[in-house]
C-alpha angles and dihedrals in degrees: 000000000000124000146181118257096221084061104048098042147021113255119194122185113225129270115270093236095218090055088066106040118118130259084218136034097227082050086062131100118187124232132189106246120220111226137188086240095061094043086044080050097053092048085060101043098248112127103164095094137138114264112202130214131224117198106229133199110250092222096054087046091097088055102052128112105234130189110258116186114263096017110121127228125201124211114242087190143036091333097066094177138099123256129200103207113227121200098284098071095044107133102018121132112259100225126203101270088067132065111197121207124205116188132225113265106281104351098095140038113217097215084052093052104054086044092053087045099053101024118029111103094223096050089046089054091047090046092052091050088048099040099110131196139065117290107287090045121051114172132181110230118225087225090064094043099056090048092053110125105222123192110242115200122179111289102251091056084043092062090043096064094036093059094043081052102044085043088055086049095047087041090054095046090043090050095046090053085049093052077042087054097047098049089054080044090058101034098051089045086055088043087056091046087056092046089053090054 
């Protein structure tokens, strides 16, 4: 059964960062921000990354759009894929740059999702049509988000797929911080052969 996202979740765009930032410094609370560059650095395997901050007004932190785990993201710009947020990111300011999509309760695996979003022929030709701009900036547009039509198998098909998609994913990191291991490996032992000369 196909339908269409807008029906099966709810899908917010992030937060504009100058429109929360406090009059006043005391009337500010700071708030770790998500980027494109942390979510590009966990595909590779690297976690040791710079987290920013954003001040935001006390009285407009009700109405932000935090990152909850398991929740997905999709990249307006330049990271046009979707994202499930793991722990680590709980609690960080969606920017604008960002939608975040919540499901409703049972109809859609997270893991399949973001598998259907970045893999799935159909979707990828949908995403290169949408994709809007000139050509150094390409952006999705939200419009074209919420009118994807997305395949919705049952849900335990759904989590099969997920898991087969976020093991690939883990394989591919823990592979990368192998390949990561071996090259300081190497490079100490070649250090140790110039020291000897």
């Amino acid at each position: 059964m196909e339908l269409l996202l807008e029906q099966i979740s709810q899908i917010t765009h992030g937060v504009v960062l100058n429109r929360i930032k406090p009059k006043i410094l005391s009337e500010g609370a700071e708030y770790p921000i998500l980027t494109i560059s942390q979510l590009i650095d966990e595909e590779n395997g690297v976690w040791n990354y710079e987290v920013p901050t954003a001040l935001v007004d006390k009285k407009k932190v009700k109405n932000l759009n935090l990152a909850k785990e398991h929740s997905i993201v999709i990249g307006l710009t330049s990271f046009h894929r979707a994202a499930v947020l793991e722990k680590q990111h709980e609690g960080k300011i969606i920017p604008s740059n960002f939608v975040s999509i919540e499901f409703q309760n049972g109809i859609m695996d997270p893991y399949y999702f973001a598998w259907y979003f970045n893999e799935h022929p159909e979707i990828k030709r949908q995403r290169m049509i949408a994709i809007q701009g000139n050509s150094s900036v390409k952006v999705l547009s939200v419009h074209m988000i919420r009118q994807l039509m997305i395949e919705c198998p049952d849900l335990s098909t759904q989590m099969s797929i997920g898991k087969l998609y976020y093991y690939q994913k883990r394989k591919k990191v823990l592979l990368m911080e192998k390949m990561r291991l071996e090259e300081a490996v190497l490079t100490k032992e070649m250090m140790q052969h110039l020291e000897k000369l």
